[in-house]
C-alpha atoms as one frame of an Amber mdcrd trajectory, in Angstrom:
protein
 -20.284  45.898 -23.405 -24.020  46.004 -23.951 -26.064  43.094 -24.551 -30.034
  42.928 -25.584 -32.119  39.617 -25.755 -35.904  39.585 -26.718 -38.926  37.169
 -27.876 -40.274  38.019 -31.064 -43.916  39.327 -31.225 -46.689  36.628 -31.242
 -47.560  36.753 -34.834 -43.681  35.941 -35.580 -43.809  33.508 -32.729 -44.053
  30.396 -34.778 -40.618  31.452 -37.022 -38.388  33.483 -35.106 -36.550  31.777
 -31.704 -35.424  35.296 -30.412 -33.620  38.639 -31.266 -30.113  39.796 -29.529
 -27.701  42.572 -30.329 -24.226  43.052 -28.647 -22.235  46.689 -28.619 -18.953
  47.437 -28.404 -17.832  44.085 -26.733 -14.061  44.432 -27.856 -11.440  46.585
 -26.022  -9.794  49.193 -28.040  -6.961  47.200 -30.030  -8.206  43.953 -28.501
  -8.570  40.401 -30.458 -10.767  37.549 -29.796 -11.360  34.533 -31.469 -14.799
  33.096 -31.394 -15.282  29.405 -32.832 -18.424  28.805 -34.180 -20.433  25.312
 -33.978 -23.395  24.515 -35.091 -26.083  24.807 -33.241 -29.212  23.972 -35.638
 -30.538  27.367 -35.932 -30.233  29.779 -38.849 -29.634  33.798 -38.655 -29.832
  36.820 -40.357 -26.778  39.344 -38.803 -26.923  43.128 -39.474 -23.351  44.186
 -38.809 -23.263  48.385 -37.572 -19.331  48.735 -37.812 -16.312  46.409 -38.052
 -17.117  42.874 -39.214 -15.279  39.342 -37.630 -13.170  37.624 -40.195 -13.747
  34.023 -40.931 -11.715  31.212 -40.890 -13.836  29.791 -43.902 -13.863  30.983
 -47.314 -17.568  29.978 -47.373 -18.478  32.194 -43.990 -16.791  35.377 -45.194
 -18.633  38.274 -44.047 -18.254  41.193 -47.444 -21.308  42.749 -46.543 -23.158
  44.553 -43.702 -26.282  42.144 -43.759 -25.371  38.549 -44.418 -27.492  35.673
 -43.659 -26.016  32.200 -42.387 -27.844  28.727 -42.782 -27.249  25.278 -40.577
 -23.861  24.198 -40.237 -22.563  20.798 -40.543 -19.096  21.656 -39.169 -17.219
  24.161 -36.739 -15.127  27.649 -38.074 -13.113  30.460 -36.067 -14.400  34.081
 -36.222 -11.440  36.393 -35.440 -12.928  39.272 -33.712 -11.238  42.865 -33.579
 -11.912  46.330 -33.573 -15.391  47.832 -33.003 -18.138  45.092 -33.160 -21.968
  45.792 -33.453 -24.525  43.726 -34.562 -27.955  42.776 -34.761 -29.361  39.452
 -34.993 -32.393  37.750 -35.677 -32.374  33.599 -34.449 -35.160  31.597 -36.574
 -36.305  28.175 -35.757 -34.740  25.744 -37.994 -38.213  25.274 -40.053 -38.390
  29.017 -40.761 -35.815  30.180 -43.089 -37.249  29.102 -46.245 -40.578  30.832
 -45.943 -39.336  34.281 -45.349 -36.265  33.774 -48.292 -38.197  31.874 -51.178
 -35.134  29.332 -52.118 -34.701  25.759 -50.633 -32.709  26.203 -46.990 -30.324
  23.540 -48.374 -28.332  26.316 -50.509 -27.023  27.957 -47.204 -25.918  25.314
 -46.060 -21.976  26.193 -44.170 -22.904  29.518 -46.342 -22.944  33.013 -45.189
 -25.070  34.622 -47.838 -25.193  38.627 -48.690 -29.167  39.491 -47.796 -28.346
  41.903 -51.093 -28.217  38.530 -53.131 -31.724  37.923 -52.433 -33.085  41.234
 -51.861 -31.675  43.728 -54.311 -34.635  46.489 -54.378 -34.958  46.585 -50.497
 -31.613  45.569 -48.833 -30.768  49.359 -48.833 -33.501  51.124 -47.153 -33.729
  48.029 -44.555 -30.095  48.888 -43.478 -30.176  52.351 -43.727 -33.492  52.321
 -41.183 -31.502  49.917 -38.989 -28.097  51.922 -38.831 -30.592  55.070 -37.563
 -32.814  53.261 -35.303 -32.241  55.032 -31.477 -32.460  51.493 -29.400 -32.886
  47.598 -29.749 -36.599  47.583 -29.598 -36.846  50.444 -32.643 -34.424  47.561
 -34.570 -37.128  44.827 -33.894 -40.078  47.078 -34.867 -37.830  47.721 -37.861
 -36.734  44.237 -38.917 -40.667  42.488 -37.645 -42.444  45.001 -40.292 -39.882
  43.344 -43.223 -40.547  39.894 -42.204 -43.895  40.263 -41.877 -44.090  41.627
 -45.175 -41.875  38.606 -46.436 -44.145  36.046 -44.790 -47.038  37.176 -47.001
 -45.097  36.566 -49.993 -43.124  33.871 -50.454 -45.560  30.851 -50.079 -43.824
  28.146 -52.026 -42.956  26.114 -48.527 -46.024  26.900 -46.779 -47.084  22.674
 -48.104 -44.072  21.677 -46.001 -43.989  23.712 -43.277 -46.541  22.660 -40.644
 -45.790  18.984 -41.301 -41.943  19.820 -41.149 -42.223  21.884 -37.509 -44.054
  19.053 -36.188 -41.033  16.632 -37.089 -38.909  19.784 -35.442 -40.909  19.761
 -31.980 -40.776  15.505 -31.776 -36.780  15.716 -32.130 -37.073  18.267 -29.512
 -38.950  16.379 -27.417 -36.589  13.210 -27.754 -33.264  15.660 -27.380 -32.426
  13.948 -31.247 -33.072  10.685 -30.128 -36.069   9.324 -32.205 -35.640   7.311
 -35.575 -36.215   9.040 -39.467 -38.753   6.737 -40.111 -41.032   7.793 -37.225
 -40.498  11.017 -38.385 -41.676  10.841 -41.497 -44.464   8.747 -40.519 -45.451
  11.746 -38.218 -45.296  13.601 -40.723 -47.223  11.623 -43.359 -44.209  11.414
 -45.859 -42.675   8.618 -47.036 -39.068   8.168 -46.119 -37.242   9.911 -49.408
 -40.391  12.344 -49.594 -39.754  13.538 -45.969 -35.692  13.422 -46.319 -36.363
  15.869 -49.605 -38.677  18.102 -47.535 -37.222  18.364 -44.464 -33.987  19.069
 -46.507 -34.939  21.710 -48.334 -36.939  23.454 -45.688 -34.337  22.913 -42.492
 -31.829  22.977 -44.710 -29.605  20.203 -43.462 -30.049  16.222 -43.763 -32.572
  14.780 -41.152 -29.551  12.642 -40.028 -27.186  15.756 -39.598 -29.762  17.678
 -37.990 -30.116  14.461 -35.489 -26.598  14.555 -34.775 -26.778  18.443 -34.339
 -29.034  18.060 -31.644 -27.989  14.927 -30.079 -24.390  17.439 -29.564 -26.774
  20.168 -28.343 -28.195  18.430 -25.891 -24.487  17.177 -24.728 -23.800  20.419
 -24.238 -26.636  21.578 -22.397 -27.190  19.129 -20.052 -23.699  19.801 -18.868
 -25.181  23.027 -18.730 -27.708  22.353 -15.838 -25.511  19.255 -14.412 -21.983
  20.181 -14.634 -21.417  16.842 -12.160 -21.904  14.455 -14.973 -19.058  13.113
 -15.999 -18.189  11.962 -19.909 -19.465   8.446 -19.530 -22.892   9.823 -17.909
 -23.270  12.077 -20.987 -22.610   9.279 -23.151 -25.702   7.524 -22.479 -27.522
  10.156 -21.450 -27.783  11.960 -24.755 -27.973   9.038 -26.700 -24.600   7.638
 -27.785 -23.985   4.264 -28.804 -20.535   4.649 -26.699 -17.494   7.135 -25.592
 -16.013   6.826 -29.177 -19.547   7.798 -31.058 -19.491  11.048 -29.017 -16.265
  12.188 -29.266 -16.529  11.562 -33.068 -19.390  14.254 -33.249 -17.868  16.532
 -30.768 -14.315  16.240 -33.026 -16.724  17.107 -36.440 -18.397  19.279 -34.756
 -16.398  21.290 -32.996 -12.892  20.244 -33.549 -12.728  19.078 -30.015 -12.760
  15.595 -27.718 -15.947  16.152 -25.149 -13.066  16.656 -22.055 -11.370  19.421
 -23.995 -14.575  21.084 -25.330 -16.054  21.462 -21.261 -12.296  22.232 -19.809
 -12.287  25.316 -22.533 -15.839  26.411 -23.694 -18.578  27.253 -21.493 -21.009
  24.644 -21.227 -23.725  26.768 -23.469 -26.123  25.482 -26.179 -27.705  27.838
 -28.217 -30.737  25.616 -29.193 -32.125  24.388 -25.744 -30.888  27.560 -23.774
């Protein structure tokens, strides 16, 4: 199996969390099922060969370029054959400036890239199928964002003020009220539930929880000694029954089962 990580360059700094690409992670006739939670973050997946079948109708993957907004619950990915892909991780502000349309419509959505990009989806994948290594791919794919950027302007009004609201929940690990959000962000309360909405494309409550679950999960990342009740209160929970509610929506799992069977892993603070 090969595996690739990298930054993006500095001018895509501000949109784009990272890039990674896997190769030929499945043994021949092998099966693996991979259930996805969500991790507030939004891709776009360019898939070389065989594609993972989802467990939700919504999350299908038809085509080889799909991209996937926030997610509000967990699915299963079954995994087989010869799996090779290329992703692209944005921060959770980003999405809407590069695609034009409010973030909200992908929400639990895997959308086609073709559905948005008819006139250019070809060439893209066609120049990604031939690139020779990882870093040709992100070359490739940071000259068609970079193009997009320039663009599609219609959330440019939200987007500073809505990153700012971003970096305070990061800050707090989800743990700061939607009212001192918005006034951070100079909105008033339905004003900044709209915006942040349509440009994160999730509910400024969801998105809370999201990250209040992320941060579960990674600090029993970096202190696998803490024990359910230290989480609890750690990451914000009113009690033992308000987490394992979110970790049940959100991954189909109580908090013991989730760290006895997943690695201890979140995608957003990690």
């Amino acid at each position: 199996m090969e595996y690739h990580i990298s930054k993006p360059s500095l001018f895509l700094n501000t949109f784009v969390k990272q890039y990674w690409a896997i190769e030929n992670c499945m043994p021949q006739g092998g099966e693996h099922i991979q259930r996805i939670i969500p991790n507030g973050l939004s891709e776009l997946i360019f898939y070389f060969s065989d594609k993972p079948v989802s467990t939700n109708k919504n999350t299908q993957i038809s085509e080889q370029t799909v991209v996937t907004g926030q997610l509000s619950k967990h699915y299963d990915l079954k995994v087989t054959g010869d799996l090779s892909m290329f992703s692209i991780v944005f921060h959770p502000f980003a999405l809407s400036a590069f695609l034009g349309i409010p973030s909200s419509e992908l929400l639990n959505q895997a959308l086609p890239l073709r559905y948005l990009f008819k006139d250019s989806i070809n060439e893209l994948e066609d120049n990604l199928t031939m690139a020779k290594s990882f870093y040709q791919r992100i070359n490739i794919i940071e000259t068609f964002l970079q193009n997009l950027i320039s663009k599609k302007s219609k959330y440019q009004f939200y987007l500073s003020r809505i990153k700012h609201s971003v970096q305070l929940i990061n800050q707090t690990k989800g743990m700061v009220s939607i009212d001192k959000l918005a006034d951070e962000a100079c909105f008033g309360r339905k004003q900044f539930e709209r915006a942040f909405l349509e440009t994160v494309g999730i509910s400024p409550k969801q998105f809370l929880k999201v990250i209040r679950f992320q941060n579960a999960i990674h600090e029993k990342a970096i202190s696998n000694q803490l024990n359910i009740t230290d989480l609890t209160y750690k990451c914000g929970y009113y009690d033992q029954s308000h987490m394992t509610n979110d970790f049940q929506k959100f991954s189909g799992l109580s908090p013991k089962k989730f760290f006895d069977e997943c690695q201890a892993y979140s995608d957003y603070f990690q």
